[in-house]
C-alpha positions in Angstrom: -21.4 7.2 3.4 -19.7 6.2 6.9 -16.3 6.6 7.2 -14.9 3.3 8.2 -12.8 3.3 11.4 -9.7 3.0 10.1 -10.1 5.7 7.8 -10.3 8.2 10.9 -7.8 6.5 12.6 -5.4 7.1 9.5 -6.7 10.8 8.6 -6.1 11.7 12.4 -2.2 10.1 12.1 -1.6 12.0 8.9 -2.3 15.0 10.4 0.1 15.1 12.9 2.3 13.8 11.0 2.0 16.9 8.6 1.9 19.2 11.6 5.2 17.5 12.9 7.3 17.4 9.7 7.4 14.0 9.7 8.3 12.5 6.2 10.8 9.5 6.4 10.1 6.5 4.5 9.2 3.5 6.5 11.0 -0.2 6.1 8.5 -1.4 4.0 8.7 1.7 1.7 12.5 1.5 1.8 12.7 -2.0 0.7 10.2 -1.1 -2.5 12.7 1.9 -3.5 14.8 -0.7 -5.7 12.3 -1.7 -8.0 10.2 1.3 -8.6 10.2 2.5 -12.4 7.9 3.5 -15.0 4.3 4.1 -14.7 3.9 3.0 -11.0 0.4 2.4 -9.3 0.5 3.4 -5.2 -3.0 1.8 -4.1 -3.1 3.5 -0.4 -0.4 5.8 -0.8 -1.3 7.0 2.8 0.5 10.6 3.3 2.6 9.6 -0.2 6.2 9.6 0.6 6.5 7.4 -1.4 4.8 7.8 -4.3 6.7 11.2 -4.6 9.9 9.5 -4.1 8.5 8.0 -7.2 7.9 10.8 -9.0 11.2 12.3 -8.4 13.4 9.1 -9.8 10.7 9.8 -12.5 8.2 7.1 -12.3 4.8 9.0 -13.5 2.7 8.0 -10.5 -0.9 7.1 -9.7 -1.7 7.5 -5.8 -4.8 6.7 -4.2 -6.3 7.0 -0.6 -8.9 7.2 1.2 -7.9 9.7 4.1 -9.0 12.9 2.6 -5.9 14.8 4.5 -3.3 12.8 3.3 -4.6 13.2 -0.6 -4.6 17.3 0.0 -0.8 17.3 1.1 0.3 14.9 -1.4 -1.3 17.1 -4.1 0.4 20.1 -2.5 3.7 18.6 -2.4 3.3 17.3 -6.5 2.5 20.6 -7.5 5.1 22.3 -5.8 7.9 20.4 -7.4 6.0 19.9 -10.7 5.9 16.0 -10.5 4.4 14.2 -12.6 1.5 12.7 -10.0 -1.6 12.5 -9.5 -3.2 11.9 -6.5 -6.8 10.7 -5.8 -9.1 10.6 -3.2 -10.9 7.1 -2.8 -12.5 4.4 -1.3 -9.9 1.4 -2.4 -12.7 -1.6 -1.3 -14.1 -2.0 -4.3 -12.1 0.4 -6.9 -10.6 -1.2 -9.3 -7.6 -0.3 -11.0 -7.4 1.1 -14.3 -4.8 0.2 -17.0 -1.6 -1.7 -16.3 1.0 -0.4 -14.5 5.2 -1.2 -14.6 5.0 -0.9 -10.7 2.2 -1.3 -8.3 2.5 -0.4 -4.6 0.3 -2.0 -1.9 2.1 -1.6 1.3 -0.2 -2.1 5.0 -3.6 -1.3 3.3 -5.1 -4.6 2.3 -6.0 -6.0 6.2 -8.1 -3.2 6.7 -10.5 -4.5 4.7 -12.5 -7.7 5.2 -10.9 -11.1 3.9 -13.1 -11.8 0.8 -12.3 -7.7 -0.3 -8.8 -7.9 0.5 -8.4 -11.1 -2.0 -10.2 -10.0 -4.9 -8.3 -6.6 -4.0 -5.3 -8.5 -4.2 -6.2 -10.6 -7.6 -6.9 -6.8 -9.3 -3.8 -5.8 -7.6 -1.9 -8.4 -9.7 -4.2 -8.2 -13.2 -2.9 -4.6 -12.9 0.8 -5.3 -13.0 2.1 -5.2 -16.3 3.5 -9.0 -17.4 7.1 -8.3 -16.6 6.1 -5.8 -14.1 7.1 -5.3 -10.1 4.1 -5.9 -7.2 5.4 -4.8 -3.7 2.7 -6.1 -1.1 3.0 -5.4 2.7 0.1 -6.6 4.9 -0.6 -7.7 8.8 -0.4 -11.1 8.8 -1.6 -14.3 11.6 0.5 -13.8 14.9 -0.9 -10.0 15.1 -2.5 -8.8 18.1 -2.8 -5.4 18.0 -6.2 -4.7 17.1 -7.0 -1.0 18.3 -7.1 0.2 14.4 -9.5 -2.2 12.6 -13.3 -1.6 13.0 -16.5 -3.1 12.7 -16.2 -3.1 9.2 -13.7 -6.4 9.4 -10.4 -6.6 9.2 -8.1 -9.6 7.4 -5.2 -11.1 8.8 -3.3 -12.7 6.1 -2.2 -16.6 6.3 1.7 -16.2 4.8 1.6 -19.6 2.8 -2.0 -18.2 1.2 -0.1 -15.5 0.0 3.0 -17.2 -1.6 0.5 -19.2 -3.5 -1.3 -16.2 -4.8 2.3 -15.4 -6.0 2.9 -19.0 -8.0 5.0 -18.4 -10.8 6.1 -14.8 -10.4 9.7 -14.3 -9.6 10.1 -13.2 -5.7 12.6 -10.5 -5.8 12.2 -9.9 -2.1 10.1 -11.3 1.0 10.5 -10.3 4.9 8.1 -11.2 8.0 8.8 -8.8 10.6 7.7 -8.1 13.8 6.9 -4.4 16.2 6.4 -4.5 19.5 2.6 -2.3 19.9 0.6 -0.8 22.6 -0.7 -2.6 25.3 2.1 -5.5 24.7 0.7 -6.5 21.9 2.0 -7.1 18.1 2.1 -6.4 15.0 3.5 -8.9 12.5 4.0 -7.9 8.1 4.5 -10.2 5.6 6.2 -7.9 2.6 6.8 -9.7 -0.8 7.9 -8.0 -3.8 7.7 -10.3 -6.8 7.5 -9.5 -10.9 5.1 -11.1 -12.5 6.2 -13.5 -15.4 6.1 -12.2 -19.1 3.4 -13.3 -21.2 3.7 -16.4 -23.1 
């Protein structure tokens, strides 16, 4: 199978990120902190920071990814402390989730896959939350221009108001759109919403 561009792109960060020490949680991940607990879902967990943070408030954590480098240091790091994680290497276009989970974690993965994907990725996304249970989304949304990561495969730039609708009835606990300046003068725009999803009837 091909590895899509964005997958090197990713492994190739990760690396030097493990080569440089560099472990700090980003906004996105910060703003999730709050709300993780119990059995917690992280669907593109990148180099995991936090999924172990998860792990260590003692969340028993999922992790999945597709960069191959990034799912060998997470696993290093889990066993090392003895957290209670597991860590999985995979392609997240079409893998479907298994079980419920109290938390699920979907932060800047979703774009990287074309539009229809990322929506039914999002609608599994939800059926996997738990009624009662915490989604944390972060995705590139319209207004981006930095392009130099997606590839041929397609990428989807989400429409905000598309997204709150997806969300109709679940209790928004948080929601941000925030802008980074990028290369070439360009930028990059995220929509993150948190939201429970409402208990079953």
């Amino acid at each position: 199978m091909t590895t899509p561009h964005s997958v090197d792109f990713f492994d190739r960060q990760f690396q030097r990120q493990i080569a440089e020490g560099e472990h700090a949680l980003n906004p996105f991940e910060r703003a999730t902190l709050p709300h993780l607990r119990g059995r917690t879902l992280d669907f593109g967990c990148g180099l995991g920071h936090l999924a172990l943070e998860a792990a260590r408030r003692g969340c028993t954590v999922e992790a999945l990814d597709a960069s191959a480098s990034a799912i060998a240091h997470l696993r290093a790091v889990a066993a090392r402390e003895s957290l209670p994680l597991r860590a999985t290497e995979a392609d997240l276009r079409d893998r479907t989730p298994e079980g419920r989970y109290d938390t699920v974690v979907c932060i800047g993965l979703l774009m990287f896959f074309d539009c229809a994907s990322a929506w039914r990725q999002l609608a599994a996304l939800q059926a996997a939350t738990e009624p009662g249970g915490v989604l944390s989304l972060n995705v590139l949304i319209e207004g981006t221009t930095f392009l130099g990561m997606f590839g041929p495969e397609g990428h989807c730039l989400f429409e905000p108001g598309r997204v709150r609708e997806r969300f109709a009835g679940w209790e928004r606990l948080h929601e941000a759109i925030d802008s980074f300046e990028a290369p070439g003068g360009t930028t990059k725009r995220f929509l993150t919403l948190i939201a429970r999803r409402p208990l079953a009837a």
